[in-house]
C-alpha positions in Angstrom: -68.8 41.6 37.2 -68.7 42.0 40.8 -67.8 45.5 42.4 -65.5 46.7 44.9 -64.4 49.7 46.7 -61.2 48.3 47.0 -59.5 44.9 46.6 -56.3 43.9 48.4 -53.7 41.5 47.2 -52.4 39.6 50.2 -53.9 38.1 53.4 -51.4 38.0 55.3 -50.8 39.7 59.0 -50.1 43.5 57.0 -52.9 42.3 54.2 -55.5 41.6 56.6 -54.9 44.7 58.9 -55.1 46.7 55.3 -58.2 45.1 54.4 -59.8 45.4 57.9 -58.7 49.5 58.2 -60.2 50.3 54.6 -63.2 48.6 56.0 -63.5 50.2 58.8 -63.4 53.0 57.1 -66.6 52.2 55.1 -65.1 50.6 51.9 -66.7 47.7 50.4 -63.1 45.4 50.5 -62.0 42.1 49.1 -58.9 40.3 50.1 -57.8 38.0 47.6 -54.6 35.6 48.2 -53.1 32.5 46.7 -53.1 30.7 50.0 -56.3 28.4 51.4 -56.3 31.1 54.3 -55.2 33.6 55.9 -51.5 34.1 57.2 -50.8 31.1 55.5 -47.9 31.9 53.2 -44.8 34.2 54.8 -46.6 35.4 57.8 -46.7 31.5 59.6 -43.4 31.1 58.9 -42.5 34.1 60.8 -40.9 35.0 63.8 -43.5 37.2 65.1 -41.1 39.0 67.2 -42.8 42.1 68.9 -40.4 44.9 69.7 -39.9 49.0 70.0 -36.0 48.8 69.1 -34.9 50.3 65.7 -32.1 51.7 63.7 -34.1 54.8 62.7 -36.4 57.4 64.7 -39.4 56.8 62.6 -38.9 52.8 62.8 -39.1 52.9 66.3 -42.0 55.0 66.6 -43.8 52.9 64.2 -43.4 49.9 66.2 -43.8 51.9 69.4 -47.0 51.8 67.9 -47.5 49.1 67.0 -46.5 47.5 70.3 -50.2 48.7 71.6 -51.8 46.9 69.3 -51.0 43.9 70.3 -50.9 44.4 74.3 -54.5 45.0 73.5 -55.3 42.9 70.7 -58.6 42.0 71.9 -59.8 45.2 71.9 -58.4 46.3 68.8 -60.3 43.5 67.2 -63.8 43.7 68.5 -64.5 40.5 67.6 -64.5 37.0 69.0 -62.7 34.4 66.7 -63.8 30.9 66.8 -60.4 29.6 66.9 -59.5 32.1 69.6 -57.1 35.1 69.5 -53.1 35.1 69.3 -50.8 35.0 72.1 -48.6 38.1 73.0 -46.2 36.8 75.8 -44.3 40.0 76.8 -41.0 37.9 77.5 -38.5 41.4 77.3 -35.7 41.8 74.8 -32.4 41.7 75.5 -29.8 43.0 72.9 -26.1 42.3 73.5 -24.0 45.7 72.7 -21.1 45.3 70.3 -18.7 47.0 68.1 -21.0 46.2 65.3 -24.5 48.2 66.5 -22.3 50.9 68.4 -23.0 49.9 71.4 -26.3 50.7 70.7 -25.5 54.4 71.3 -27.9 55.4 68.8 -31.1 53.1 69.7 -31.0 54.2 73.0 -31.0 58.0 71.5 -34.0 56.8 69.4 -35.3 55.3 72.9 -35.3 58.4 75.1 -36.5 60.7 72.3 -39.6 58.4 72.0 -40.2 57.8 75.9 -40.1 54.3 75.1 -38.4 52.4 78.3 -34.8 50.1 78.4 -32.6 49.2 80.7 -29.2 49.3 80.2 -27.1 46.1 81.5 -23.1 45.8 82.6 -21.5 42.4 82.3 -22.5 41.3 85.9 -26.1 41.8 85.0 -26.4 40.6 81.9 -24.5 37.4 83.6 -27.6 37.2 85.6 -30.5 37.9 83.5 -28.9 35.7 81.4 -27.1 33.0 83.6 -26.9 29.6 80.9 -25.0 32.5 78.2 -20.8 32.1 77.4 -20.4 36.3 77.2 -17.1 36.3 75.5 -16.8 38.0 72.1 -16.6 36.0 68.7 -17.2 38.8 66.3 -17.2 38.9 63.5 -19.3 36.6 62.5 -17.8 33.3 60.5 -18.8 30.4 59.1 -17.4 26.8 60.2 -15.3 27.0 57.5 -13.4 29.8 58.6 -10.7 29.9 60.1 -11.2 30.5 64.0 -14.6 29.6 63.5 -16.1 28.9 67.5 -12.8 30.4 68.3 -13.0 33.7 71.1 -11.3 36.6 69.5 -10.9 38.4 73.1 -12.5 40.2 75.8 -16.2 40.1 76.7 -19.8 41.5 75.5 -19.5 45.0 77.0 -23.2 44.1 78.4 -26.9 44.6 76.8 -29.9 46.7 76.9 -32.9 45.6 78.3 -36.1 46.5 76.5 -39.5 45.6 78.5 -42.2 46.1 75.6 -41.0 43.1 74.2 -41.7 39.2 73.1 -43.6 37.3 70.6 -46.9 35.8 69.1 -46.9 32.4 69.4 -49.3 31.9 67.0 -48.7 34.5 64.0 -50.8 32.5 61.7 -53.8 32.9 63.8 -53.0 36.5 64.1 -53.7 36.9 60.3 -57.3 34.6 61.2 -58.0 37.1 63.8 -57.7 40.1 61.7 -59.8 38.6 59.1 -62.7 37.6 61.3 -62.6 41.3 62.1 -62.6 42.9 58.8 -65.1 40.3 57.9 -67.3 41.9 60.9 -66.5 45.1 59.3 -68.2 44.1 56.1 -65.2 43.0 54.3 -65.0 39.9 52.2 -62.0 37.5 51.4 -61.2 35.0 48.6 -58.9 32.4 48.6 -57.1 29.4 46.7 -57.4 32.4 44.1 -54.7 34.2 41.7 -54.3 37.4 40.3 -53.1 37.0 36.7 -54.1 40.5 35.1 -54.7 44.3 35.8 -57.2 46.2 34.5 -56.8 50.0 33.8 -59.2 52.7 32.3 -58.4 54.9 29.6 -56.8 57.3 31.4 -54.8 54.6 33.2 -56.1 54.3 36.3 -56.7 51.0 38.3 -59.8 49.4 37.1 -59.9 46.1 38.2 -58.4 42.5 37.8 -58.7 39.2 36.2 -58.0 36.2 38.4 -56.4 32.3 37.5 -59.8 30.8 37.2 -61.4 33.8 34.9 -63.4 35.9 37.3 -63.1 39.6 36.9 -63.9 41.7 39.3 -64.0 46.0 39.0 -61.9 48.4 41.4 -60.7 51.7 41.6 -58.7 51.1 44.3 -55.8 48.0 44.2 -53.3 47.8 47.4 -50.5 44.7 46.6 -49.9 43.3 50.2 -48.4 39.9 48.2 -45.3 39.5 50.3 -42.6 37.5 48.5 -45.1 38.2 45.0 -45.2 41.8 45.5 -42.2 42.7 42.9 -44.5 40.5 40.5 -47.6 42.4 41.0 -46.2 45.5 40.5 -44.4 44.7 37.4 -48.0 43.3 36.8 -49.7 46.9 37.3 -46.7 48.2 35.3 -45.7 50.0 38.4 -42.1 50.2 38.6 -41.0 52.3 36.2 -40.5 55.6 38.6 -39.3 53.1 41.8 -36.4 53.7 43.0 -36.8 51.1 45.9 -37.6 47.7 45.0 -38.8 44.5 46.4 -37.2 41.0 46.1 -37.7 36.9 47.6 -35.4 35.8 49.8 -34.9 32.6 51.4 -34.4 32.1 55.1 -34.5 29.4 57.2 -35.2 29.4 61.0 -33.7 26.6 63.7 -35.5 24.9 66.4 -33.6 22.9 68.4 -34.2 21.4 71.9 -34.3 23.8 74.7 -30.6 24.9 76.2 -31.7 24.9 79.9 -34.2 23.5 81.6 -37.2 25.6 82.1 -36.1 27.9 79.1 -40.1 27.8 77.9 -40.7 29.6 81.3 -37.6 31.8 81.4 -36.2 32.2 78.3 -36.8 35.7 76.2 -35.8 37.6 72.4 -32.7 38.0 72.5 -30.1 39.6 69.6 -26.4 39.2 69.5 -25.1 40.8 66.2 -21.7 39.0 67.6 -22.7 36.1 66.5 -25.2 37.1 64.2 -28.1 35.2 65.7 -31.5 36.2 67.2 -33.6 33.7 69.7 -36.7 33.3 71.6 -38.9 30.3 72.9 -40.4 28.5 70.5 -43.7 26.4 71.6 -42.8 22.3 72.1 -40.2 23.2 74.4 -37.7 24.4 71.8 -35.3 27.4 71.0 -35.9 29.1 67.9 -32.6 30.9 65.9 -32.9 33.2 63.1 -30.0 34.8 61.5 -29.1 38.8 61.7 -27.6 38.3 58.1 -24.2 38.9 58.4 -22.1 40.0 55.5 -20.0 36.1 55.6 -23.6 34.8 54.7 -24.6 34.2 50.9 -28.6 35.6 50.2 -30.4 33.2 48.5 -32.4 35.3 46.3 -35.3 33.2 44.4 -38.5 33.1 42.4 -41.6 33.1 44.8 -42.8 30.5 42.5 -40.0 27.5 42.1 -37.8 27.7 45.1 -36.2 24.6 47.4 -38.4 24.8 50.9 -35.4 22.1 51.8 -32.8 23.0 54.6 -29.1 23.9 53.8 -26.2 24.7 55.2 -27.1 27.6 56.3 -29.2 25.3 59.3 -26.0 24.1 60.8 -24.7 27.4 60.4 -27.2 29.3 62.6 -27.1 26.2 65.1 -23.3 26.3 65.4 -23.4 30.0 65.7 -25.9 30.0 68.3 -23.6 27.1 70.4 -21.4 29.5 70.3 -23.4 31.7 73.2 -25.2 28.7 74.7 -22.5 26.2 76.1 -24.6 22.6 75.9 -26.7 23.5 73.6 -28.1 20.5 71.9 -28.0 20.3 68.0 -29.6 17.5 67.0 -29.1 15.5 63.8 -31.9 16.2 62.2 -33.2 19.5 61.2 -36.3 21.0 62.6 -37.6 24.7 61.9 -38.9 26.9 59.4 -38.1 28.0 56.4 -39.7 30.3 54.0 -39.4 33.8 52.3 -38.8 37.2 53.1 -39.6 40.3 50.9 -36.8 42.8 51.2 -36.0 46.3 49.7 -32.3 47.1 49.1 -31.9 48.7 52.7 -35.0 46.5 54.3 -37.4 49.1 55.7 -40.9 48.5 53.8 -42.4 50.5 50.7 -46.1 51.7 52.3 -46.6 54.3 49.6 -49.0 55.1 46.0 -47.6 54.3 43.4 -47.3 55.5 39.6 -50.5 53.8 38.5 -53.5 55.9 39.5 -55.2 53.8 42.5 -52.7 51.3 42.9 -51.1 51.0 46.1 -47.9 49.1 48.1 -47.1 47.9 51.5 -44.8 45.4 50.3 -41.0 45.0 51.5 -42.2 44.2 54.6 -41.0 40.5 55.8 -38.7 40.2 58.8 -38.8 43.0 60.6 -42.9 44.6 60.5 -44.7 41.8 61.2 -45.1 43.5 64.6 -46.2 46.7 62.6 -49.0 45.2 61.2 -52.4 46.8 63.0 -50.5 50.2 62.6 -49.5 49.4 59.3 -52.8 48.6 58.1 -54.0 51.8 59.5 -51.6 54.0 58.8 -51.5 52.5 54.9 -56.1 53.4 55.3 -55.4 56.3 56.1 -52.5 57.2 53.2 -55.3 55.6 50.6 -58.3 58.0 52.0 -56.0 61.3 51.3 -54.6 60.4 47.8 -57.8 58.8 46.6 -59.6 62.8 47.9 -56.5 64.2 45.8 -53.5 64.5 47.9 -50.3 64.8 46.3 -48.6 62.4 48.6 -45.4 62.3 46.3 -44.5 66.9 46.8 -46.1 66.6 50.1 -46.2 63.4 52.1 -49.1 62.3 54.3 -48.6 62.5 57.8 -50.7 60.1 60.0 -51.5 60.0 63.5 -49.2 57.4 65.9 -52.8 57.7 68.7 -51.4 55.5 71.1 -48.2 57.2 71.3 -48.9 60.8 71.0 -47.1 61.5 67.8 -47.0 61.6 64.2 -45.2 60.4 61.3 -44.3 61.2 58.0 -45.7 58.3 55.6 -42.5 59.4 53.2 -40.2 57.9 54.8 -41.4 54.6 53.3 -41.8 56.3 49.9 -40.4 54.1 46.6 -39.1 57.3 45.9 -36.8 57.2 48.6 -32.7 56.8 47.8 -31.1 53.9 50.0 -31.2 54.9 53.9 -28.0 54.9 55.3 -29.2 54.5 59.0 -30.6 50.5 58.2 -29.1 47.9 59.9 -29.4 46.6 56.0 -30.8 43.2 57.7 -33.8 41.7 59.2 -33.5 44.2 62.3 -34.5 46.9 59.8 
């Protein structure tokens, strides 16, 4: 039976990161995933939308962060990839300021406190950073059925912030391909087209190893479930949940592309997010406009199994679209539907579990979809280093890890991802965390 130091479940953009920082770190590592590669579940049907701003202090510093990893991604990695290395076009964000997010009082207090730099925006200037917009005020959000759907309910957006360290990967599959190619440098190993079905303890209940769909077993002390939209079944697997207070679910989205709005939008265009509408953008490569929804509460969730769900589009496609014309005057929704759509994994108030668990040697970073994918070199790191101190017999649970932001200057308290935790009220309780 083949041996490891540590195996991780997941080779995704957060998996890969976790498997390359415990190699790193000298551990004899396997990644093992479902998918025929890396990034290719969740993680390439992802936004990849880089960006500082969150609802909560320790959010923001995490993907602060974060942010430097990818600004120097080729450095981070070490490595050369064969297929090249992922894109980070630093477009700028620009978030409208409502009713709904306060005016974004409070982000900009999360801003200052961390050093990290915005801009605020009136109404003439966000007229001209962002000329082809419609800037009067729909909220709240409706569906077409509504009445007053596409309908202005008064006055205008009472401008936008302006944050610089900001854009997207416009590859995030590749990202995951890159990290791998640098763990594999690092020694670490990966395994694909590959299940795990079973978990193997000790007698004294600690993490032992696992049993995979074609047979193999292979030994571990360590276990780390990085399965995205499967984590809630691998830690019902481990028998894991008993003690969690937050948990993990699948949850369908689905992502528009349609043509671009203006011309030279590819060139131009940047993230934007308009909780008045409900709808998030940025370029998307063919010379489209991708929209994503902010989840507002008019919206059904379509929670599912991981395992039998419709990859079809719905409604909800012409929704977003309709939403989106709503900002975007012109804006050409075509007849048939192009995009994305896939899974998120969400916790009740969607800021991730990165924590130990109840089960000796069996670890989470799960809960992650939508909103961390920008975390995910800091994330690995950060969840290398948590593993290094319980595994030398911290007691993470009475007194939390605190790891090292380096780029930054700071620190953070790894608790404030704990399973433990009760429901945080500061969450946007959508995909902007």
């Amino acid at each position: 039976m083949r041996s490891y130091d540590a195996i991780v479940i997941g080779a995704g953009v957060i998996g890969a990161a976790v498997g390359l920082e415990l190699a790193r770190k000298g551990l004899k590592t396997l990644n093992v995933d479902m998918a025929p590669t890396a990034g290719y579940g969740s993680t390439a049907g992802s936004c990849a939308i880089i960006r500082t701003h969150y609802s909560t202090l320790e959010g923001s510093a995490l993907a602060y962060e974060g942010y430097f990893y990818w600004k120097h991604w080729a450095d981070y990695l070490g490595v050369v990839d064969e297929r090249g290395l992922a894109e980070f076009r630093q477009t700028g964000c620009v978030v409208m300021k409502t009713e709904a997010n306060r005016h974004l009082a409070h982000v900009k207090a999360n801003m200052d406190a961390l050093g990290i730099p915005y801009e605020d925006l009136d109404t003439a200037a966000l007229k001209a950073r962002l000329p082809y917009f419609d800037i009067r005020l729909y909220h709240p959000p409706k569906r077409p059925e509504d009445e007053g759907f596409g309908e202005p309910t008064g006055g205008e957006l009472a401008g936008a912030v302006y944050f610089p360290y900001a854009g997207y990967i416009t590859d995030p599959q590749l990202s995951a391909h890159n990290l791998q190619r640098a763990a594999e440098a690092a020694g670490g190993a990966f395994l694909f087209n590959r299940r795990v079905v079973g978990i193997d303890k000790d007698v004294t209940g600690r993490i032992a190893g696992v049993t995979l769909d074609d047979g193999t077993r292979l030994a571990t002390r360590v276990l780390v479930n990085v399965a995205g939209p499967h984590s809630s079944k691998v830690n019902e697997l481990a028998g894991a949940t008993a003690d969690m207070k937050i948990t993990t679910r699948a949850l369908k989205q689905e992502v528009v592309h349609l043509p671009m709005p203006v011309e030279g939008y590819d060139e131009i265009g940047m993230v934007t997010s308009d909780s008045d509408i409900a709808c998030y953008t940025r370029p998307e490569k063919g010379g489209f406009i991708l929209i994503g929804s902010e989840d507002p509460p008019c919206d059904p969730r379509d929670w599912v199994d991981p395992d039998d769900w419709d990859r079809n589009f719905t409604e909800q496609w012409r929704v977003q679209a309709l939403r989106a014309a709503q900002r975007i005057p012109g804006l050409p929704i075509t007849s048939r539907m192009k995009g994305v759509t896939e899974l998120y994994d969400v916790t009740e108030d969607w800021i991730p579990i990165y924590d130990k668990s109840a089960v000796p040697g069996f670890y989470m970073a799960c809960g992650s979809s939508g909103n961390q994918f920008k975390n995910a070199g800091v994330a690995g790191a950060m969840m290398a280093h948590l593993i290094e101190k319980v595994e030398a017999g911290h007691d993470h649970d009475a007194d939390p890890v605190i790891f090292p932001l380096k780029h930054i200057g700071r620190t953070t308290n790894v608790g404030f991802y704990s399973r433990l935790r009760t429901i945080n009220p500061e969450s946007s309780f959508s995909v902007l965390g």
